[in-house]
C-alpha positions as CSV (number, residue, x, y, z in Angstrom):
1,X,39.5,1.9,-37.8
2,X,38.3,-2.0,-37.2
3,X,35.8,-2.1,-34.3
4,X,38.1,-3.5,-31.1
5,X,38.2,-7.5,-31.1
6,X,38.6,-9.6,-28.4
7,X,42.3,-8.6,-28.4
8,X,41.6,-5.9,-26.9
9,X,39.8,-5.8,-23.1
10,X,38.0,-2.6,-21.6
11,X,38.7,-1.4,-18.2
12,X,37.2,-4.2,-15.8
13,X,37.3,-6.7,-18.4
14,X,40.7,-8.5,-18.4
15,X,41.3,-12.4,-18.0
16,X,41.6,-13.6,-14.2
17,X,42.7,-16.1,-12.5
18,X,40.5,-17.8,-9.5
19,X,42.3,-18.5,-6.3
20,X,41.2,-21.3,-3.5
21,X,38.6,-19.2,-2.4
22,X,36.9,-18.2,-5.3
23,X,37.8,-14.7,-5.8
24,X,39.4,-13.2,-8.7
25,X,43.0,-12.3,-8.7
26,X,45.1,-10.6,-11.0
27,X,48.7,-11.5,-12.7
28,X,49.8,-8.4,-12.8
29,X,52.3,-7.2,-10.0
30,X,54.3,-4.2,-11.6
31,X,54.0,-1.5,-14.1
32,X,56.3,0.5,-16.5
33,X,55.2,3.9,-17.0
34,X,56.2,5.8,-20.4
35,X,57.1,9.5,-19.5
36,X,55.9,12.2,-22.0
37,X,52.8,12.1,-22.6
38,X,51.9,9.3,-20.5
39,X,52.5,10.7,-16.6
40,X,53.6,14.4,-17.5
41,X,52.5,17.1,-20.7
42,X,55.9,18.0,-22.2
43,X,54.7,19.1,-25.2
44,X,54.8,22.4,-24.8
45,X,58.4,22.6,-23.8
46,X,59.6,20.4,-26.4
47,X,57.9,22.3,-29.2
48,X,59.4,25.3,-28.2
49,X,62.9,24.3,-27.3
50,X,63.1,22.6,-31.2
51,X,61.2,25.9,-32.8
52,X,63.7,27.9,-31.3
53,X,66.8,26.2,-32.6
54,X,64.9,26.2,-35.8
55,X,64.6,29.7,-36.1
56,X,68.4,29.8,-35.3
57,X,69.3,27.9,-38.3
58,X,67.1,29.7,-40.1
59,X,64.1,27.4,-40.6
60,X,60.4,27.5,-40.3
61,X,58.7,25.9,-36.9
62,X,55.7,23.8,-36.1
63,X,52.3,23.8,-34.5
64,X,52.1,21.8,-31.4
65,X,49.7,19.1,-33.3
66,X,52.8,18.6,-35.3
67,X,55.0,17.8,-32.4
68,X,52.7,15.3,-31.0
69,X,53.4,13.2,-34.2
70,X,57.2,14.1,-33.9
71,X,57.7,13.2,-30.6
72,X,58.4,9.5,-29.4
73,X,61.7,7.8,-31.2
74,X,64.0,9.8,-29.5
75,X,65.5,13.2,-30.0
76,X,67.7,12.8,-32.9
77,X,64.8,11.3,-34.6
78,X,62.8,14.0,-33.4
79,X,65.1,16.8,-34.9
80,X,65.2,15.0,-38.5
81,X,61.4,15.4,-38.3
82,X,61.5,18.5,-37.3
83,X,64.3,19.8,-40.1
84,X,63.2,20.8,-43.2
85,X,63.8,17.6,-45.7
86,X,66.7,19.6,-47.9
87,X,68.7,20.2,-44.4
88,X,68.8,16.5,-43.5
89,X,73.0,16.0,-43.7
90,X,74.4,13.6,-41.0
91,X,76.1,16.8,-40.3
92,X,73.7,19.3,-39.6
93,X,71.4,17.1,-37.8
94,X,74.3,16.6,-35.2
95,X,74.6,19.9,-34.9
96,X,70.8,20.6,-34.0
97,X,70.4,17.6,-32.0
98,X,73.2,19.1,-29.8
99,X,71.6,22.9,-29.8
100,X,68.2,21.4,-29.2
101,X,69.2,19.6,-26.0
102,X,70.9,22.6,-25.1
103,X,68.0,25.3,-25.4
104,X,65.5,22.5,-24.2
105,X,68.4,21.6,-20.6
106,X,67.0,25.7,-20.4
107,X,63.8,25.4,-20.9
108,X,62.6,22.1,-19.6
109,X,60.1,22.8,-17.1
110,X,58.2,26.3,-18.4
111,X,54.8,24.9,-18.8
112,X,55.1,21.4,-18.5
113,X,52.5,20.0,-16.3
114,X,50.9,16.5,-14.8
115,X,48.1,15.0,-16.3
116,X,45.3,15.4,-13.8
117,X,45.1,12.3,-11.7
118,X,48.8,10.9,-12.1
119,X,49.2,11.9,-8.5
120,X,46.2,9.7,-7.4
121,X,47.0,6.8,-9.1
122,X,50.9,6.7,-8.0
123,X,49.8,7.0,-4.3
124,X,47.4,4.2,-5.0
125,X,49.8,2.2,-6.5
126,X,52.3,2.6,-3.6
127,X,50.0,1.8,-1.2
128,X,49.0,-1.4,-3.1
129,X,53.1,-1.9,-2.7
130,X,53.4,-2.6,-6.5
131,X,56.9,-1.7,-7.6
132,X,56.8,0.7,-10.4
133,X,59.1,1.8,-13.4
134,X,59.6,4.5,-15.9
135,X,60.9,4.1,-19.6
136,X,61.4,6.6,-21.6
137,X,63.0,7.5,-25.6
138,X,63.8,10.9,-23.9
139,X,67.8,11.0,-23.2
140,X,68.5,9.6,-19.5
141,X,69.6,12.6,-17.7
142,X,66.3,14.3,-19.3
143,X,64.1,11.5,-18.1
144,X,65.9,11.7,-14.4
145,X,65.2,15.3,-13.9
146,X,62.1,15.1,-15.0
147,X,61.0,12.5,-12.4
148,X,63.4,13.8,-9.7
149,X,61.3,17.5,-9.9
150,X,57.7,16.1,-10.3
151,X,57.8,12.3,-7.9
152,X,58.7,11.5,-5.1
153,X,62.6,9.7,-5.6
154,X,60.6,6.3,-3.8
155,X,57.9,6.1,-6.3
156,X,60.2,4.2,-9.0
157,X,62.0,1.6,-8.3
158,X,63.8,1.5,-11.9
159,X,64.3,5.2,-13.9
160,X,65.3,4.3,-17.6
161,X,65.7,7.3,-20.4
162,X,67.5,7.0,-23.9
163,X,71.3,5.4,-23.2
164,X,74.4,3.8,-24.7
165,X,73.4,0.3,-23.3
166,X,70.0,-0.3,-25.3
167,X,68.2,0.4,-28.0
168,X,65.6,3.0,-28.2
169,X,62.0,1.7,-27.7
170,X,59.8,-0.2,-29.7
171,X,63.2,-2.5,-29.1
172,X,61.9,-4.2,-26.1
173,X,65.5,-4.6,-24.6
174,X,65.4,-1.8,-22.2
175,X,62.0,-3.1,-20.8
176,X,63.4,-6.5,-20.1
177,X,65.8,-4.9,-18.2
178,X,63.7,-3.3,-16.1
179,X,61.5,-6.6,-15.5
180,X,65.5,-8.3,-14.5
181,X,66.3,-5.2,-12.0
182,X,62.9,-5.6,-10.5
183,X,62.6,-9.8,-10.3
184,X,59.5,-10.5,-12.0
185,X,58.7,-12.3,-15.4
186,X,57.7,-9.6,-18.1
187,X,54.2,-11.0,-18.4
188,X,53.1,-9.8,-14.6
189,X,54.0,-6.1,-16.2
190,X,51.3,-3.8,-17.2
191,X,53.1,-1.1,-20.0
192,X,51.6,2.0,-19.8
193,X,51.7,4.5,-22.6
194,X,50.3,6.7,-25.1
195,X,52.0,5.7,-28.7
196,X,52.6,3.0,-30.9
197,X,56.2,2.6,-29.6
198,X,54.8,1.7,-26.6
199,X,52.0,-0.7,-27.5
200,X,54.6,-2.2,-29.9
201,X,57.1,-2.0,-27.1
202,X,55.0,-3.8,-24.7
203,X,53.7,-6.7,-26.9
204,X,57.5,-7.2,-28.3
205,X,58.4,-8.0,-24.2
206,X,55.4,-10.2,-23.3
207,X,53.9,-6.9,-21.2
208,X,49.9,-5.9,-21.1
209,X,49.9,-2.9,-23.5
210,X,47.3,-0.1,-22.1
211,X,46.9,2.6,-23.6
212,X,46.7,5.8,-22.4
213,X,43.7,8.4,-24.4
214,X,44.7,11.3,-23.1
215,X,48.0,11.2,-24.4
216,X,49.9,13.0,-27.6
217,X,48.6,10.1,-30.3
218,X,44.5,9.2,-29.1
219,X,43.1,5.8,-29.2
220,X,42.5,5.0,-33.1
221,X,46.7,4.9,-33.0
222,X,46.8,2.9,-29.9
223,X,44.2,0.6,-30.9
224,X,45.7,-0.5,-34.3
225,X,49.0,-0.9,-32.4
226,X,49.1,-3.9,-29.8
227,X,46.5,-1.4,-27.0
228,X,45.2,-4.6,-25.0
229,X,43.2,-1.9,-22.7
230,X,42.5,1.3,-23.0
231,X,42.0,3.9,-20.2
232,X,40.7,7.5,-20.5
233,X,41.8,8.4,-16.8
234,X,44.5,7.4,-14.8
235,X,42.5,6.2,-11.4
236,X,41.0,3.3,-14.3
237,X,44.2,1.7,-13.9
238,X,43.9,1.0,-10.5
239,X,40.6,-1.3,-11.5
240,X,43.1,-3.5,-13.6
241,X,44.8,-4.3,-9.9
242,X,42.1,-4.1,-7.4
243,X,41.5,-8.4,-7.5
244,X,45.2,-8.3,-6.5
């Protein structure tokens, strides 16, 4: 991996602005928040939801290290992944994209988890009145229960999972969206993720691409793919806004 350039700013580091008094400000006045991986650990649950309708069609699982590289373009993508190459008919993968929802609809919330520290940052961020968004490739009604369960229903202003009306991410459509519903210009957006969707997704709509290094992917794949700042914690994105 190529040592970070000057492409890519540390916590504390990024470009400011000066106001009249000569204190530092900061552009940015909202943030979208990826979902899995980013602000809650669904691996877990995803794994075993898609292992079990695996073993139903009578095909061999994965580890959890594979998930975290078959995760992240959506669950039809993530089901041709998952299926053994010979069993990849338009057909069949219909079939186990619609069983794999259906096991995982059961089995959403057995050991999924918050990353330590999401908690912390979201009540910093609401008290710094920032309004605050969620995009995610998982399917809508997925990505609504998820937050509905773990956030308070105040905490996002815009909830966005897979849907009919856009494209899944790295197509920045769905983001632009979410900079229209809210009323500001996509550059005052951080884009907070974990994956190479997202840093592509962010640079794509004009957003600040950090990077999350906890996440399912690590840094080296952020870092070769748009990551303008890194974090390793989730209270280091509050130092991106405290010049605000």
């Amino acid at each position: 991996m190529a040592e970070p350039d000057g492409s890519m700013d540390i916590v504390g580091c990024l470009e400011t602005e000066m106001n009249t008094d000569d204190r530092p400000t900061r552009s940015f006045q909202a943030i979208i928040f990826d979902l899995d991986g980013t602000l809650l650990d669904t691996l877990a649950d995803i794994g075993d939801s898609v292992n079990c309708m695996l073993a139903e069609y009578g095909f061999p699982g994965h580890t959890p290290d594979d998930y975290t590289r078959f995760i992240g373009n959506g669950i039809k993508m993530l089901v041709i992944r998952a299926l053994p190459v010979e069993g990849c008919s338009g057909e069949l993968v219909d079939a186990c994209v619609r069983r794999a929802r259906e096991i995982y609809w059961e089995n959403w919330n057995n050991k999924t988890r918050l990353y330590e520290g999401i908690i912390e940052l979201l009540d910093g961020l609401k008290t710094m009145g920032l309004p605050l968004a969620v995009l995610s490739n998982k399917p809508h009604d997925f990505t609504v229960r998820y937050v509905d369960a773990y956030f308070d229903k105040l905490t996002f202003k815009v909830v966005m999972g897979q849907n009919d009306h856009f494209p899944v991410k790295p197509d920045p459509a769905s983001a632009l969206d979410i900079a229209r519903q809210i009323g500001l210009a996509p550059q005052t957006f951080l884009f907070v993720g974990d994956s190479a969707v997202d840093m592509k997704t962010a640079t794509a709509a004009g957003m600040h691409a950090v990077g999350v290094a906890w996440g399912f992917r690590g840094p080296k794949e952020l870092l070769e793919n748009g990551c303008q700042t890194l974090v390793t914690h989730p209270l280091e994105i509050l130092s991106l806004l405290q010049f605000q």
